[in-house]
Structure formats: C-alpha cells, structure tokens
Chimera marker file (.cmm) of the C-alpha trace (Angstrom):
<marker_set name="trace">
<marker id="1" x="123.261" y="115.699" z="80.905" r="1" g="1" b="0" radius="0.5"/>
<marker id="2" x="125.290" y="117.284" z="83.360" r="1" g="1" b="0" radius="0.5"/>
<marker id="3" x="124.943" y="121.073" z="84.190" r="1" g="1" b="0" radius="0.5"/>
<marker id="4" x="128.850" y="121.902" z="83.674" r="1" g="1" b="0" radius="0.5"/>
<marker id="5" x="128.770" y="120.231" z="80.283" r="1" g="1" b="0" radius="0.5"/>
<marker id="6" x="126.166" y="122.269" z="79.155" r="1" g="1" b="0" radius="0.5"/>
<marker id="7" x="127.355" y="125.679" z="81.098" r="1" g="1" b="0" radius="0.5"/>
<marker id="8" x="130.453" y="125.029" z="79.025" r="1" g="1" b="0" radius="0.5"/>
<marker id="9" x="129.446" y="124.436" z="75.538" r="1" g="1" b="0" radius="0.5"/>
<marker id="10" x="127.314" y="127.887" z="76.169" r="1" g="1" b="0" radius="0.5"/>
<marker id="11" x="130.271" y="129.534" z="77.048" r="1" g="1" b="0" radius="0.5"/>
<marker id="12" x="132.412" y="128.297" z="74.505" r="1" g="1" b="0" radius="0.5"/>
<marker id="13" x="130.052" y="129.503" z="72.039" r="1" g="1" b="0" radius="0.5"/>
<marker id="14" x="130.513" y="133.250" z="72.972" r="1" g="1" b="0" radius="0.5"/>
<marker id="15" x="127.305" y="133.802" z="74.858" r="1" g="1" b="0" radius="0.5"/>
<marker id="16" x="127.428" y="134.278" z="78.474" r="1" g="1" b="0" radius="0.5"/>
<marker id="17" x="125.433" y="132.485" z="81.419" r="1" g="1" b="0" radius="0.5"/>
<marker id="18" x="125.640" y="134.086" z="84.943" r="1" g="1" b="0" radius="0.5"/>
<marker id="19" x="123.462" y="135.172" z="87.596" r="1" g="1" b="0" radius="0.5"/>
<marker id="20" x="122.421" y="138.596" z="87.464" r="1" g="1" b="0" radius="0.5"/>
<marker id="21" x="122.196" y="141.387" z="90.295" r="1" g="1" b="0" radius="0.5"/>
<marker id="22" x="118.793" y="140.611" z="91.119" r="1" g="1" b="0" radius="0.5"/>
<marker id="23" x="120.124" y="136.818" z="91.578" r="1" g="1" b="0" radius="0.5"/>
<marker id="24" x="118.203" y="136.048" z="88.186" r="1" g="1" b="0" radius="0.5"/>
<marker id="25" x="120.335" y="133.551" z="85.536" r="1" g="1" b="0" radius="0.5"/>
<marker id="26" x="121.555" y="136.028" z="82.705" r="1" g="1" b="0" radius="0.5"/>
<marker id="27" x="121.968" y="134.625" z="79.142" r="1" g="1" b="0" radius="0.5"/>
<marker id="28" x="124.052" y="137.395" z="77.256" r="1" g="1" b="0" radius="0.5"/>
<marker id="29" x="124.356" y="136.391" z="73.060" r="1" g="1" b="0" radius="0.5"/>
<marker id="30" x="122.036" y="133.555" z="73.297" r="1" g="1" b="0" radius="0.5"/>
<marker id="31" x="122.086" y="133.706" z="69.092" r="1" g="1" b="0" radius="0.5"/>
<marker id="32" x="125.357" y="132.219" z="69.756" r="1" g="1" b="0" radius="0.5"/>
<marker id="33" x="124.556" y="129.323" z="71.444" r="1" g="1" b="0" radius="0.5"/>
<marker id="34" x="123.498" y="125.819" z="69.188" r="1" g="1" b="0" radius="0.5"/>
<marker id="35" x="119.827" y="125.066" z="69.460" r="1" g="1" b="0" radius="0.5"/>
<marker id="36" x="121.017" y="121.738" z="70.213" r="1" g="1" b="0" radius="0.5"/>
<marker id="37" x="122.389" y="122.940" z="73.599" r="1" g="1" b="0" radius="0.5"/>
<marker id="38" x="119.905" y="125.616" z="73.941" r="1" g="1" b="0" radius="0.5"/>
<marker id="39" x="117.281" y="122.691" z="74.104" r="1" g="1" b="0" radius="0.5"/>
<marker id="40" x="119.104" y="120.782" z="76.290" r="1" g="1" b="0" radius="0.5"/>
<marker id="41" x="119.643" y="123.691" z="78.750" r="1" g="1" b="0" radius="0.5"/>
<marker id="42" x="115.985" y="124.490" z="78.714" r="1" g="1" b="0" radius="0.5"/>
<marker id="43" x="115.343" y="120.592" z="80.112" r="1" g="1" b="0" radius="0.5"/>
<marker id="44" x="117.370" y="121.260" z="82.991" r="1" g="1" b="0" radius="0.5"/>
<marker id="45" x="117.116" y="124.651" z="83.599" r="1" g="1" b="0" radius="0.5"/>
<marker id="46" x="115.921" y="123.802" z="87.444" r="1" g="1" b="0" radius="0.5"/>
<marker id="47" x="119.420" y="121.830" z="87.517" r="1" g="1" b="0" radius="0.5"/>
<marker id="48" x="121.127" y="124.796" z="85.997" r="1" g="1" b="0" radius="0.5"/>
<marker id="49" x="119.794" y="127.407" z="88.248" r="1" g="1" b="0" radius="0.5"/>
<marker id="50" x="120.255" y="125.092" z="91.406" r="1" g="1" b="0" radius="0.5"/>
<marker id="51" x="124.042" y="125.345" z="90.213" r="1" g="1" b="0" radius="0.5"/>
<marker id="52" x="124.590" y="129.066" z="90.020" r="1" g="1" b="0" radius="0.5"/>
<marker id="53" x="122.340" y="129.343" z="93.454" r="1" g="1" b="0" radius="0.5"/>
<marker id="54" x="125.155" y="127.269" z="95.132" r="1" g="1" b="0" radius="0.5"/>
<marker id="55" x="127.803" y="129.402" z="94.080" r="1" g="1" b="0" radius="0.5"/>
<marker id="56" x="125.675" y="133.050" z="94.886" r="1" g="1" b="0" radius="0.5"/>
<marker id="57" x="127.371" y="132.830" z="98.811" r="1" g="1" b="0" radius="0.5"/>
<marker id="58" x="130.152" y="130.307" z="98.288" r="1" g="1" b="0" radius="0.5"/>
<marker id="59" x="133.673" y="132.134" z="99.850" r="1" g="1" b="0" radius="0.5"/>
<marker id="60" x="136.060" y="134.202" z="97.469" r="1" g="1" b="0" radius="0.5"/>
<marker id="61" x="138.289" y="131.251" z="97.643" r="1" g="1" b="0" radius="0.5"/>
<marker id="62" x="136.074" y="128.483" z="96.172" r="1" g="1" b="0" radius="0.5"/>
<marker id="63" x="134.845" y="131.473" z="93.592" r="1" g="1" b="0" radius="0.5"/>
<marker id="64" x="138.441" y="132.096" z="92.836" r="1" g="1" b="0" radius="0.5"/>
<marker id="65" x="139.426" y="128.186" z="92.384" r="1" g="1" b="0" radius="0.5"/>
<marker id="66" x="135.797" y="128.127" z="89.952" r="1" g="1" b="0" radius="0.5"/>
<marker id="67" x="137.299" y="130.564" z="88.038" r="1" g="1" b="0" radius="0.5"/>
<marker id="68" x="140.566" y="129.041" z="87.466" r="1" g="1" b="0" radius="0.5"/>
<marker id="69" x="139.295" y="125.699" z="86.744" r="1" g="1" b="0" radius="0.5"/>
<marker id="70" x="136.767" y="126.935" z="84.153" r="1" g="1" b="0" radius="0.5"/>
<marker id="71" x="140.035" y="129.114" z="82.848" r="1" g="1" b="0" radius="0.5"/>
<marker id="72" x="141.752" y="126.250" z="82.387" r="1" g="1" b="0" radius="0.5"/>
<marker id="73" x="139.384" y="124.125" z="80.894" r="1" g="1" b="0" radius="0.5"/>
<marker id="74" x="138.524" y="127.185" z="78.527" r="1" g="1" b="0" radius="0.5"/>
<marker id="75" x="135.241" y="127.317" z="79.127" r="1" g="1" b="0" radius="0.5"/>
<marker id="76" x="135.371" y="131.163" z="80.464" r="1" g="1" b="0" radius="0.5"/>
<marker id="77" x="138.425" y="133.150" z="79.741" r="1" g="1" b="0" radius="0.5"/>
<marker id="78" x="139.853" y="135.396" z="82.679" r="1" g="1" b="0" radius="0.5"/>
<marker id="79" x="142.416" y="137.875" z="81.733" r="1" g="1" b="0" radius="0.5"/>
<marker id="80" x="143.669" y="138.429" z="84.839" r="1" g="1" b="0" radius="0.5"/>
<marker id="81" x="143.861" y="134.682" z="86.387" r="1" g="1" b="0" radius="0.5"/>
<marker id="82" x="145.574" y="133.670" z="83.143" r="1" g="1" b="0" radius="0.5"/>
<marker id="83" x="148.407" y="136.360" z="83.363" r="1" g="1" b="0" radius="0.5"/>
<marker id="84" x="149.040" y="135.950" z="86.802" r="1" g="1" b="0" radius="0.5"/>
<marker id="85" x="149.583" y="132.099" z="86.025" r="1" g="1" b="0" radius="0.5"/>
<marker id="86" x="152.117" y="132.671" z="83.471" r="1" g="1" b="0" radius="0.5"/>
<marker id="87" x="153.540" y="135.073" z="85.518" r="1" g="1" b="0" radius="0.5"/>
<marker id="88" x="154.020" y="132.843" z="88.885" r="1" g="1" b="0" radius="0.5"/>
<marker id="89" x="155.162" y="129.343" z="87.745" r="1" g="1" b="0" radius="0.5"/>
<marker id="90" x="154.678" y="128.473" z="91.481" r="1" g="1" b="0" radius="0.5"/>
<marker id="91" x="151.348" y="129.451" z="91.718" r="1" g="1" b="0" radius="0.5"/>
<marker id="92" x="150.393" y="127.592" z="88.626" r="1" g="1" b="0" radius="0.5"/>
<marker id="93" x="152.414" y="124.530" z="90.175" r="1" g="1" b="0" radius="0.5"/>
<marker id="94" x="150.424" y="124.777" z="93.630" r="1" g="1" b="0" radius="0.5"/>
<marker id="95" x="147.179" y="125.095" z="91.159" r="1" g="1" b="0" radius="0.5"/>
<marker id="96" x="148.199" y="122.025" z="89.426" r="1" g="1" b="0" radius="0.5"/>
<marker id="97" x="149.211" y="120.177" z="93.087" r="1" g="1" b="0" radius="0.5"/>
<marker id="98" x="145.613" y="121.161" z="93.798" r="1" g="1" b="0" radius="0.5"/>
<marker id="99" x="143.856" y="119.082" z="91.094" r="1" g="1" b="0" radius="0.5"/>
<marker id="100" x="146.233" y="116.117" z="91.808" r="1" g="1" b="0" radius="0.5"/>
<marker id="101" x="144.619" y="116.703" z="95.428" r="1" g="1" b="0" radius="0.5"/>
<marker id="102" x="141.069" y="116.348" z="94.080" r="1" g="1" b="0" radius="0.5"/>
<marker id="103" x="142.034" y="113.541" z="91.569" r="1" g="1" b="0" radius="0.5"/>
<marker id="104" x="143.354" y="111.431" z="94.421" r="1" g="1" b="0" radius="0.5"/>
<marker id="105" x="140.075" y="112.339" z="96.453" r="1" g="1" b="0" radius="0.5"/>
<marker id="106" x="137.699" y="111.140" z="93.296" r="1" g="1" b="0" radius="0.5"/>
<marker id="107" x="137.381" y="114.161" z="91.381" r="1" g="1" b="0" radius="0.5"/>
<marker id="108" x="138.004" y="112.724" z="88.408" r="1" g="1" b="0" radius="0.5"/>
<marker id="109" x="135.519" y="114.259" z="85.765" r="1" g="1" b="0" radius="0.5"/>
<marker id="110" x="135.818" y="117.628" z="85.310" r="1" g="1" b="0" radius="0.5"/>
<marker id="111" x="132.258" y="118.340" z="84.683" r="1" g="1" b="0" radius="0.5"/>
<marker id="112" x="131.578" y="117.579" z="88.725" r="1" g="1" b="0" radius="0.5"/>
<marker id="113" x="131.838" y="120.318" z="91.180" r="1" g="1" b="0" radius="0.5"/>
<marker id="114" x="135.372" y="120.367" z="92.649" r="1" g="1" b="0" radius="0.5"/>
<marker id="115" x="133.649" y="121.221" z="96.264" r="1" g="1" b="0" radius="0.5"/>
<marker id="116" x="132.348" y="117.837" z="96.833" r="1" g="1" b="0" radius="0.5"/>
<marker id="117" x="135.915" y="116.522" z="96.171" r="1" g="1" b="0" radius="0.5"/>
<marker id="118" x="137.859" y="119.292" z="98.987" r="1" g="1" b="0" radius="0.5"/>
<marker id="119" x="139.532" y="117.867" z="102.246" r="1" g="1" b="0" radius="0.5"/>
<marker id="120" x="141.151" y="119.867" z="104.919" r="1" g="1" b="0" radius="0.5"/>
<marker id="121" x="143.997" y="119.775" z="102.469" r="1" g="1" b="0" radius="0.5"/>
<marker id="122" x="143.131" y="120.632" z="99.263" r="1" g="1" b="0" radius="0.5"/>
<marker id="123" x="141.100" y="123.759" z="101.267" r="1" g="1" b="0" radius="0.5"/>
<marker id="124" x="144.547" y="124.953" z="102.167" r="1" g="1" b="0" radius="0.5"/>
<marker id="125" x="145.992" y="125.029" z="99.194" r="1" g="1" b="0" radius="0.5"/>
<marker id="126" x="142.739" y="126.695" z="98.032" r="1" g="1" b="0" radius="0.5"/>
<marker id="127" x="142.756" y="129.212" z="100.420" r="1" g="1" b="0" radius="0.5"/>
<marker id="128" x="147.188" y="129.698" z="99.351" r="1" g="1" b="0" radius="0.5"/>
<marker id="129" x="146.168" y="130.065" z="95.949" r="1" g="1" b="0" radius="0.5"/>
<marker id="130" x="143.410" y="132.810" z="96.674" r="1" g="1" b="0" radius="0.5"/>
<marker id="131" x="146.013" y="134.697" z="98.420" r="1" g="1" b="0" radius="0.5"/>
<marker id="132" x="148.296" y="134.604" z="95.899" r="1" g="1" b="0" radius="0.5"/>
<marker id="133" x="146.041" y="135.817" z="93.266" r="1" g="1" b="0" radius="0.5"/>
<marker id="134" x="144.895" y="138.719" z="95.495" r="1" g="1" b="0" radius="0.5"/>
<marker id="135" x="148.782" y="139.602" z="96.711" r="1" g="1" b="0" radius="0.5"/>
<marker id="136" x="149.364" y="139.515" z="92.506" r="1" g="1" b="0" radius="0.5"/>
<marker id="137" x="146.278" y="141.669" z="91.765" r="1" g="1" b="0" radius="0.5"/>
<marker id="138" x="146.976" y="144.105" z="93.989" r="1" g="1" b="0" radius="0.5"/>
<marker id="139" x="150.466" y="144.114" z="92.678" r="1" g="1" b="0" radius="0.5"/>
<marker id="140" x="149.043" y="145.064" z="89.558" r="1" g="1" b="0" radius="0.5"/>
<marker id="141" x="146.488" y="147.709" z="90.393" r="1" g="1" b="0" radius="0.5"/>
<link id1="1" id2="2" r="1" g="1" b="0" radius="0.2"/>
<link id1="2" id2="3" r="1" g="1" b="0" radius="0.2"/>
<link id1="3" id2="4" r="1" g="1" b="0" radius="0.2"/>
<link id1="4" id2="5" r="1" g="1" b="0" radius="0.2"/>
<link id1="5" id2="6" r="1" g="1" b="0" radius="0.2"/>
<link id1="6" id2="7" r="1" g="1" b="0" radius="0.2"/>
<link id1="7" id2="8" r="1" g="1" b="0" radius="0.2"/>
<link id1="8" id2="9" r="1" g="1" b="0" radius="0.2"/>
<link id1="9" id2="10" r="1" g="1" b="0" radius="0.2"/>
<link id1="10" id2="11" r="1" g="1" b="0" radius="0.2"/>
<link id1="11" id2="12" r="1" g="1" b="0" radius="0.2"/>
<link id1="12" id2="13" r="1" g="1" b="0" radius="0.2"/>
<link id1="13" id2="14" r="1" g="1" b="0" radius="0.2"/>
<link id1="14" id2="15" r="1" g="1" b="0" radius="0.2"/>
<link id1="15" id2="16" r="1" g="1" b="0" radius="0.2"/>
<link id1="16" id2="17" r="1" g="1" b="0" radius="0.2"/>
<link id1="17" id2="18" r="1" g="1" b="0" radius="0.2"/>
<link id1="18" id2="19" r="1" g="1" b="0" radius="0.2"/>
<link id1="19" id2="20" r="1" g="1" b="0" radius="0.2"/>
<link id1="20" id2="21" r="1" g="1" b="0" radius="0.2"/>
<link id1="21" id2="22" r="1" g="1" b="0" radius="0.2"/>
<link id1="22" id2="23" r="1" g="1" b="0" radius="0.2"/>
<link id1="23" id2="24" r="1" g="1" b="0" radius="0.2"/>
<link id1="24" id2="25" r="1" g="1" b="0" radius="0.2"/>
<link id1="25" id2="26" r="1" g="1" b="0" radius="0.2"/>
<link id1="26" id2="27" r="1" g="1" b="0" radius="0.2"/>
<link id1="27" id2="28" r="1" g="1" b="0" radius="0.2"/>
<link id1="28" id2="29" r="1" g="1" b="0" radius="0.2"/>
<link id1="29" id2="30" r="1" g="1" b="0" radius="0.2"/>
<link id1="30" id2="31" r="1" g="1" b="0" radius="0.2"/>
<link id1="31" id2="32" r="1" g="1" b="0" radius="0.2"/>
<link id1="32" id2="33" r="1" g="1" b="0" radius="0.2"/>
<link id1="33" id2="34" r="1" g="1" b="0" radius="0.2"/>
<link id1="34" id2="35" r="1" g="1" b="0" radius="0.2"/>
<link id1="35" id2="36" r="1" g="1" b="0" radius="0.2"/>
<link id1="36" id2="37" r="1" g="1" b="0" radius="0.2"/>
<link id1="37" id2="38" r="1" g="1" b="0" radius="0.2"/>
<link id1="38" id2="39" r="1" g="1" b="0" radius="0.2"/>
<link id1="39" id2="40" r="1" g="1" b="0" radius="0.2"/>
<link id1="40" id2="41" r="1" g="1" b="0" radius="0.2"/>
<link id1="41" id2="42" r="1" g="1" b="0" radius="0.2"/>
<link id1="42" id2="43" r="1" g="1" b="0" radius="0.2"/>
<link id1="43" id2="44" r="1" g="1" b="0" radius="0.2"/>
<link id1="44" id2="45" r="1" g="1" b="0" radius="0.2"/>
<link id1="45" id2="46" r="1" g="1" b="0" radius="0.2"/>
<link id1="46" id2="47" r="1" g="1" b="0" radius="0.2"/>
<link id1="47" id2="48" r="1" g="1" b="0" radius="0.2"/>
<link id1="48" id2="49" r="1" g="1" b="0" radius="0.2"/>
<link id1="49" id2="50" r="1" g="1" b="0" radius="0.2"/>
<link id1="50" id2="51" r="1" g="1" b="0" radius="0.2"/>
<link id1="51" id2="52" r="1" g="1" b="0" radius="0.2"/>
<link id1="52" id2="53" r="1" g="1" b="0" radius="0.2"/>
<link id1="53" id2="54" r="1" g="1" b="0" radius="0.2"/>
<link id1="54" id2="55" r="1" g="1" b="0" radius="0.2"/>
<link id1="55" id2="56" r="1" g="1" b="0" radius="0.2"/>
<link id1="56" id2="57" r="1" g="1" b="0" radius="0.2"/>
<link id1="57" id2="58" r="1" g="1" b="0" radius="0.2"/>
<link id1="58" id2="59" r="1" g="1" b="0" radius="0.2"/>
<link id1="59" id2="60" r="1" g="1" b="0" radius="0.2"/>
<link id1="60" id2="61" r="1" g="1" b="0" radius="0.2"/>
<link id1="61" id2="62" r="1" g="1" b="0" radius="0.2"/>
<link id1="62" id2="63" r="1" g="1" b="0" radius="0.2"/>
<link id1="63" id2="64" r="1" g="1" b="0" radius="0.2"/>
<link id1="64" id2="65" r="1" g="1" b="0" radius="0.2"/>
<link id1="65" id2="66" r="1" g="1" b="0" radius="0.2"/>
<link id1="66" id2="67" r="1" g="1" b="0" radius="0.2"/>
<link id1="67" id2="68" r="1" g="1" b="0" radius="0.2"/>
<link id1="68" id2="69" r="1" g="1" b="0" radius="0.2"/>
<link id1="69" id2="70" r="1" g="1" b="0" radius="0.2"/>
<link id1="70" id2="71" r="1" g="1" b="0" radius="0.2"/>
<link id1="71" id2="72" r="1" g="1" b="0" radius="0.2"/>
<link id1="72" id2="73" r="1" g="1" b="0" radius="0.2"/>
<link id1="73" id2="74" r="1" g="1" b="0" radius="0.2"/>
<link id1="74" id2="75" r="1" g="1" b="0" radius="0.2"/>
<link id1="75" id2="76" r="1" g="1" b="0" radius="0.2"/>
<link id1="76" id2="77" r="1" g="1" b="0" radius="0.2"/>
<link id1="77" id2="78" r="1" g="1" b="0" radius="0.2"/>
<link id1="78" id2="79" r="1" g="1" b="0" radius="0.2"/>
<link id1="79" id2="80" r="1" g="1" b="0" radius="0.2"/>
<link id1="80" id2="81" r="1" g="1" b="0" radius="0.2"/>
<link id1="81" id2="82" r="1" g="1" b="0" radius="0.2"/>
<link id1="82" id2="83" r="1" g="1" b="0" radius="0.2"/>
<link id1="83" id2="84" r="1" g="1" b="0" radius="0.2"/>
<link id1="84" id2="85" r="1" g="1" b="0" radius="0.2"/>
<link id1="85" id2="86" r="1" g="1" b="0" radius="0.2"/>
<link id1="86" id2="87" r="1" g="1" b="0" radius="0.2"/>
<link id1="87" id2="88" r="1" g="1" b="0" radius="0.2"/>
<link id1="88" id2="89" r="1" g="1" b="0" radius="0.2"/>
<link id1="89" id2="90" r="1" g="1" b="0" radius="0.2"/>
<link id1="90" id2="91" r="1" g="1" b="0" radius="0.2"/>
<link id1="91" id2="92" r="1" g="1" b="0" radius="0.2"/>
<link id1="92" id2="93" r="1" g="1" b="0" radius="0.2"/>
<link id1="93" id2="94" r="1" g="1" b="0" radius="0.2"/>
<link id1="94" id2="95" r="1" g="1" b="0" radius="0.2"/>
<link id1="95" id2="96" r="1" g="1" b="0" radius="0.2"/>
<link id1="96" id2="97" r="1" g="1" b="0" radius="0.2"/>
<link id1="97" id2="98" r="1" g="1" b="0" radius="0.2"/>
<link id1="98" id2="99" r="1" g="1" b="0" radius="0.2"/>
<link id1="99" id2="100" r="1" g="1" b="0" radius="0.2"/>
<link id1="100" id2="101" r="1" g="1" b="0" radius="0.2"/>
<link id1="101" id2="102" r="1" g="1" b="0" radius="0.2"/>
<link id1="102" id2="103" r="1" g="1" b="0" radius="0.2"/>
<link id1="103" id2="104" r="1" g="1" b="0" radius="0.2"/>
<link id1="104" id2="105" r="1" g="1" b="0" radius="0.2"/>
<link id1="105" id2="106" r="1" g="1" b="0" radius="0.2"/>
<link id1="106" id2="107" r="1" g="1" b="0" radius="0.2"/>
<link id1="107" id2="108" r="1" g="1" b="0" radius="0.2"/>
<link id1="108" id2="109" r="1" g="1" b="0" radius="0.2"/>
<link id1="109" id2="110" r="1" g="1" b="0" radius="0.2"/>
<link id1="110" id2="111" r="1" g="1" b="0" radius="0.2"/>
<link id1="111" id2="112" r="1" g="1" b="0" radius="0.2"/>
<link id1="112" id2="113" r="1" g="1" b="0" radius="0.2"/>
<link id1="113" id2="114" r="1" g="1" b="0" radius="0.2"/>
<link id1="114" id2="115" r="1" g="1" b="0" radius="0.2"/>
<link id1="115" id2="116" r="1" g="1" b="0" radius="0.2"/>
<link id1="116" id2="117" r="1" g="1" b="0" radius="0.2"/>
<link id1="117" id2="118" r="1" g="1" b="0" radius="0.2"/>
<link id1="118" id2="119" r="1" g="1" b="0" radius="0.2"/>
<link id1="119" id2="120" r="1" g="1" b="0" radius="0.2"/>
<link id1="120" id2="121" r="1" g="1" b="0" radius="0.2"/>
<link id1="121" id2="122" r="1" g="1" b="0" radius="0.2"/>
<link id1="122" id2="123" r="1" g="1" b="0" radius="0.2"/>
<link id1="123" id2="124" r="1" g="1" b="0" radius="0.2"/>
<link id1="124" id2="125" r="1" g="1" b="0" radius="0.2"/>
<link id1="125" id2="126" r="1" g="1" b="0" radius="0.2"/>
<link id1="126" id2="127" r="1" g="1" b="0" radius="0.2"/>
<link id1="127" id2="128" r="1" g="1" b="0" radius="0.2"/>
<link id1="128" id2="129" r="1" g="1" b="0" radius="0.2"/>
<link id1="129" id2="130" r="1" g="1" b="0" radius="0.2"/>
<link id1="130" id2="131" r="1" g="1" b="0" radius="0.2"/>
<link id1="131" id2="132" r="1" g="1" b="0" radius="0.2"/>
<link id1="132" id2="133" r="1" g="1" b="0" radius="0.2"/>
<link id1="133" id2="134" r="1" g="1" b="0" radius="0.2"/>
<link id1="134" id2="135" r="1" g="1" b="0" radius="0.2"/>
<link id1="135" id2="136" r="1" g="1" b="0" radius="0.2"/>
<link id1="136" id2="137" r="1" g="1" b="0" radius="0.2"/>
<link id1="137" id2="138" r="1" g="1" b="0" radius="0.2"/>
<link id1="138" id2="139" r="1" g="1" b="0" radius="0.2"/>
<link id1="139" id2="140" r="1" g="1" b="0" radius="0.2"/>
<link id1="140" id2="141" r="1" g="1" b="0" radius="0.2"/>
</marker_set>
C-alpha cells in the first residue's frame, strides 16, 4: 500500500498526521480514522515515517507545491492556498501547467511524490508559484 494513499484516507477522515516539534509523527483524532486504515498504517509505519522525514528539510517551495497538491486532491484543506487560487486565475493556471509538467515527466499517479518527477523546468515554475503565494499572503496580512 502506498504511504500517500494511506496519509490521505487519514486525513480525509478528520484526524490529522504530521510531524511534531520534537520531529515525532503526530496523530491528532485518531477515533476518526477506520480501523481498516489504522491497521494498514501501523504495517508501514517505518514507510510512513520515512515519508514525513523527507519532507522535515525539503525547501519552502517543494513544501508549498505539497500543500497545494494535497489541497487539491482534498486530502488536507488549506484556507489560505485555496483563496489565493480562486483569487489569481493565473496562478491556478501556472499550478495546473505545473502538473501537465510532471504528467509529461511520468508523474502520473498521484499517490507518488511529485519530487521524483521535477526537471529544471517544472522547478521553475515551482519556485514562480511559491512566490506568488508569498507576494499574495503578504498582500493579505
């Protein structure tokens, strides 16, 4: 079973996964969660915990892009990313011309980490779209 899939149907439950301060994973409403899934995510907790390790010093960018994606997919629900998406139909474009980007380079199950998919292109656009949310969040504040 792959780690995403299983991150996902935790999150769409209600209960929160995430690492901690202390770099420990976090499971917030775990009542929430099916036992089904609960089993499944104790079998590959090592693979789960690998996952959120990888992200703990990944760039604001790629943290920003994770973020969207799992937005968009409804898995975790951002306030913030989702306004400034409606707001900015260009932005949301240039997010959309950046999945095309990933298709095109294999990414083409959305339970796979998008970083193994990036080029020098798709990093550009990644690195655009970070800068847009910031210039729109600090807009806001």
């Amino acid at each position: 079973m792959q780690v995403l899939k299983i991150l996902s149907d935790i999150w769409k439950s209600g209960a929160d996964m995430k690492l901690d301060s202390d770099g420990q994973i976090e499971l917030k409403n775990h009542q929430l969660v099916p036992a089904e899934t609960m089993k499944v995510a104790e079998g590959i907790f090592p693979k789960i915990e690998k996952w959120f390790q990888s992200w703990k010093n990944e760039s604001s960018e790629n943290i920003t892009l994770m973020k969207m994606v799992h937005q968009m997919c409804g898995w975790q629900q951002n306030d913030k990313l989702n306004e400034w998406l409606c707001a900015e139909d260009d932005s949301l474009e240039l997010f959309n011309d950046w999945m095309i980007m990933l298709a095109q380079n294999g990414w083409i199950d959305i339970y796979s980490d998008f970083r193994l998919y990036a080029n020098d292109e798709s990093i550009k656009m990644g690195k655009e779209l970070y800068k847009r949310a910031v210039m729109y969040a600090k807009k806001g504040a």
